[in-house]
C-alpha distance (Angstrom), angle and dihedral (degrees) to the residues before:
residue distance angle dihedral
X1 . . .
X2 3.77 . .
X3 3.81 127.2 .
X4 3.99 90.7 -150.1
X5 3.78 146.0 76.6
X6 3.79 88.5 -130.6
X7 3.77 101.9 171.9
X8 3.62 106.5 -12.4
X9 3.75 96.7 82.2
X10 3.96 88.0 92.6
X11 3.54 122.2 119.5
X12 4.00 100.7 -103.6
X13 3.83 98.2 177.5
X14 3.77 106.0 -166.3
X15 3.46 128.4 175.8
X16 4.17 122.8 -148.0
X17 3.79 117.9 -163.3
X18 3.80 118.8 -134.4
X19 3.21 106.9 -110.4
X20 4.10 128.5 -150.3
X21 3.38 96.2 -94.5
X22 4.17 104.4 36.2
X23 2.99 130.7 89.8
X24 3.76 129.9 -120.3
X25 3.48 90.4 -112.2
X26 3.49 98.7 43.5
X27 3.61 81.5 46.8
X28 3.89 86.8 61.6
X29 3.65 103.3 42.7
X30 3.82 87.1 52.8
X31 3.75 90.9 55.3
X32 3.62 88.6 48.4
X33 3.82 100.7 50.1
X34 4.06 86.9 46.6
X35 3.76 90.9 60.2
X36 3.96 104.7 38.5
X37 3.20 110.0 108.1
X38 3.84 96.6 -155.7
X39 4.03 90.0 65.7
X40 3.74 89.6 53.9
X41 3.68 91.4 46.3
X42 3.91 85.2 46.4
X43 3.80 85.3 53.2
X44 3.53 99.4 47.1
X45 4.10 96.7 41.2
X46 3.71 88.9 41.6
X47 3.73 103.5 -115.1
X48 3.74 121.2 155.3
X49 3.59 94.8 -132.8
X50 4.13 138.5 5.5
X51 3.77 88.7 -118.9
X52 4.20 76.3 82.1
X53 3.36 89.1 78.8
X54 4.04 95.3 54.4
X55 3.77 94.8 64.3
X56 4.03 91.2 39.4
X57 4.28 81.0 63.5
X58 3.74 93.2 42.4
X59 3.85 95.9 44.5
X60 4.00 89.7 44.3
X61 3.44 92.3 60.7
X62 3.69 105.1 23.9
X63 3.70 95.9 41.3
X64 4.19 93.0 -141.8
X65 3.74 96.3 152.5
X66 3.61 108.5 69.4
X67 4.10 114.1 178.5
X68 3.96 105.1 -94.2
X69 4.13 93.8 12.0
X70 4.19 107.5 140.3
X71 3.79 99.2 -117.2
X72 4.09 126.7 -165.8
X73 3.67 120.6 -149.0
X74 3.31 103.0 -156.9
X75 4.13 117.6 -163.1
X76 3.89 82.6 -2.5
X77 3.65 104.3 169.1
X78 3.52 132.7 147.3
X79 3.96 72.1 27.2
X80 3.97 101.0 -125.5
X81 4.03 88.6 146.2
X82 3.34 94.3 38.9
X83 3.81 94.3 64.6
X84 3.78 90.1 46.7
X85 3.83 91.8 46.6
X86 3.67 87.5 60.3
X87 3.86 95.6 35.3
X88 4.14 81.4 65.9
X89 3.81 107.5 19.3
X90 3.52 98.3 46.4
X91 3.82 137.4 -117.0
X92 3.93 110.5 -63.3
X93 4.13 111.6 38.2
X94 3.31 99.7 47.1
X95 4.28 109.4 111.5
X96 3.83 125.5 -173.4
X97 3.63 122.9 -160.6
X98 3.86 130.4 -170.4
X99 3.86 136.4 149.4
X100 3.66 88.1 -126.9
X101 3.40 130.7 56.8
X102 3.73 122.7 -88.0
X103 3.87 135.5 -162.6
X104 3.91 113.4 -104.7
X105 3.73 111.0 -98.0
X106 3.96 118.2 -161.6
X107 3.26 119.9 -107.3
X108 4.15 98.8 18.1
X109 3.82 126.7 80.8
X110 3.95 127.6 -128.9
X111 3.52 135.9 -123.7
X112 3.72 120.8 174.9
X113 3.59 107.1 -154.8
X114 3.48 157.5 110.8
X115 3.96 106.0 -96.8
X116 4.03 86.8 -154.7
X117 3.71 93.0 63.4
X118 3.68 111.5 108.9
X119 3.69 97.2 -121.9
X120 4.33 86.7 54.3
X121 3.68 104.9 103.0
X122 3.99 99.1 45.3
X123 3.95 91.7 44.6
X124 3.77 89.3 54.6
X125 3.80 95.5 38.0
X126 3.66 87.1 54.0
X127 4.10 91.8 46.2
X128 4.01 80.7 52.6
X129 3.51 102.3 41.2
X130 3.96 96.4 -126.6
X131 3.63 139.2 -8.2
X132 3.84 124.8 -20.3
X133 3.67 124.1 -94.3
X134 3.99 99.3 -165.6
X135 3.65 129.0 12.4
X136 3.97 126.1 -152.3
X137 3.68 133.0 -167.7
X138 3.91 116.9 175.4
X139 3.91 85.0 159.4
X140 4.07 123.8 136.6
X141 3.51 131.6 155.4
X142 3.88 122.9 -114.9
X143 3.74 104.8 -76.7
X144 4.51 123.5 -110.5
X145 3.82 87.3 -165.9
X146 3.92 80.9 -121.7
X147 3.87 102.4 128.5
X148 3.69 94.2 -154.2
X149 3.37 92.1 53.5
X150 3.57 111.7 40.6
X151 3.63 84.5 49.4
X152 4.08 96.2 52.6
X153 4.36 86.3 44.5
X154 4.42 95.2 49.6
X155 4.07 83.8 38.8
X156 4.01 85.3 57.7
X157 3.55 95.0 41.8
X158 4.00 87.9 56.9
X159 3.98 92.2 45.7
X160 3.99 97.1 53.6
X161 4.21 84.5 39.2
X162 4.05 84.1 45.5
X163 4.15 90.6 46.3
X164 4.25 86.4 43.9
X165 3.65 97.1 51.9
X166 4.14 91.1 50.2
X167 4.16 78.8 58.3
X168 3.78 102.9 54.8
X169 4.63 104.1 19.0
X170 3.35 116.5 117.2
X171 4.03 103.1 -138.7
X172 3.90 114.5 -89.3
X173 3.98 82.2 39.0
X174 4.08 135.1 136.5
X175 3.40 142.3 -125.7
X176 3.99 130.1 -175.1
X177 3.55 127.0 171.9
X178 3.65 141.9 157.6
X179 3.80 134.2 -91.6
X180 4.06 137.9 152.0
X181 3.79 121.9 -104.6
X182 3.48 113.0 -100.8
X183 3.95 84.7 94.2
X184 3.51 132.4 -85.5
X185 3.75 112.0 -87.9
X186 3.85 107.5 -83.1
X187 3.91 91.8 -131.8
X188 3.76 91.3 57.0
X189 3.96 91.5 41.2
X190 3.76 91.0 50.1
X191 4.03 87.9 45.1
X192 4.11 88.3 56.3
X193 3.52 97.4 47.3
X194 3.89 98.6 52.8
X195 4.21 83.5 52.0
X196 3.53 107.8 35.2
X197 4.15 121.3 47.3
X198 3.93 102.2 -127.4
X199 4.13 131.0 10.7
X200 3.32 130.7 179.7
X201 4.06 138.0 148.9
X202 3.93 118.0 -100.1
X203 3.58 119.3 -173.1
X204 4.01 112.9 -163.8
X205 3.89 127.3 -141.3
X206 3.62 91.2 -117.0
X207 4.21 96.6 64.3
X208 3.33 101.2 95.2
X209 3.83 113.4 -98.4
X210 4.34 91.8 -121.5
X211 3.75 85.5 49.5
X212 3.94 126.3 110.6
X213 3.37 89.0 -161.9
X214 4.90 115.5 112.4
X215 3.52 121.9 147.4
X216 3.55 136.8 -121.5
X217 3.95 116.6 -119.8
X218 4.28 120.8 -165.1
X219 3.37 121.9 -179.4
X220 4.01 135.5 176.2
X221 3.63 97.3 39.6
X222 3.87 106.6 -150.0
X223 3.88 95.4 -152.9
X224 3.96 136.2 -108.6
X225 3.66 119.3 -50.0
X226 4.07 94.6 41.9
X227 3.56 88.0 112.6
């Protein structure tokens, strides 16, 4: 697999008809996927998704994925950052984690589960073998088109995500997740900064430039009982 575009950053420009039975919208978001060039770079480099090429930025300049580092995957179906995870990590302590079901991908090991269940951070230190080096959270729930809203649901995502990782890091350990601009709520941003060394916002090439949507990126976790 590649970490570039390569050639599919051209402008391909093609149209799609509505047809009797889609929608206008659907109608758009077909038109849309047919011209990104990160899903025919997906295609071509065999990622499961163009979110892929998201954590490829992030790690390239943040340098999260350190050969050998025990990685989380949090809400990692279709599996897009699991295949980069083990791309950089290496085969064997990488874990992904969804609610749903998820495709086997090389290299990474499974768990389907609920990561708020009770019993969460001991099954998945034990599929690990000790604490967590680096954890990820591409998660967001289906959007209402309600800006408010969307933003208040992906900001509580990225709190319980925030409150899991402080279970199951090791200390010097990262977290990045995703939430909308509009700024991450100042009581959660205040909570990461007493626990983690540095945080900031990064916003990769590969979110789409009419998208609200940034991550936020932790690093040097201080260990439990900071707070």
């Amino acid at each position: 697999m590649k970490d570039s575009l390569g050639g599919a950053g051209r402008d391909l420009s093609v149209r799609v008809k509505t047809a009797r039975k889609r929608s206008t919208s659907s109608t758009r978001w077909l038109q849309r996927q047919l011209n990104d060039p990160y899903v025919t770079a997906a295609r071509r480099d065999g990622y499961r998704s163009r979110a892929a090429y998201k954590l490829l930025e992030i790690d390239t300049q943040h340098h999260l994925l350190r050969k050998g580092a025990r990685v989380l995957d949090l809400g990692a179906a279709p599996g897009g950052w699991t295949q980069v995870c083990v791309a950089k990590a290496g085969a064997g302590a990488i874990l992904a984690v969804d609610i749903n079901g998820m495709e086997a991908v090389a290299g990474a090991r499974f768990l389907q589960l609920d990561f708020l269940q009770p019993e969460a951070p001991e099954l998945i230190r034990a599929a690990l073998g000790g604490a967590v080096d680096v954890v990820l959270s591409d998660m967001a729930s289906p959007a209402t088109g309600h800006r408010m809203t969307d933003h208040a649901r992906i900001i509580a995502l990225c709190d319980l995500a925030y409150d899991f990782a402080c279970e199951v890091l090791a200390p010097g350990g990262s977290f990045c997740a995703k939430v909308l601009q509009g700024g991450t709520e100042a009581k959660l941003l205040a909570r990461m900064k007493q626990m983690f060394t540095r945080v900031q916002h990064v916003k990769p090439k590969a979110s789409r430039a009419d998208s609200k949507e940034i991550y936020v990126l932790a690093t040097g976790f201080k260990g439990r009982g900071k707070e």
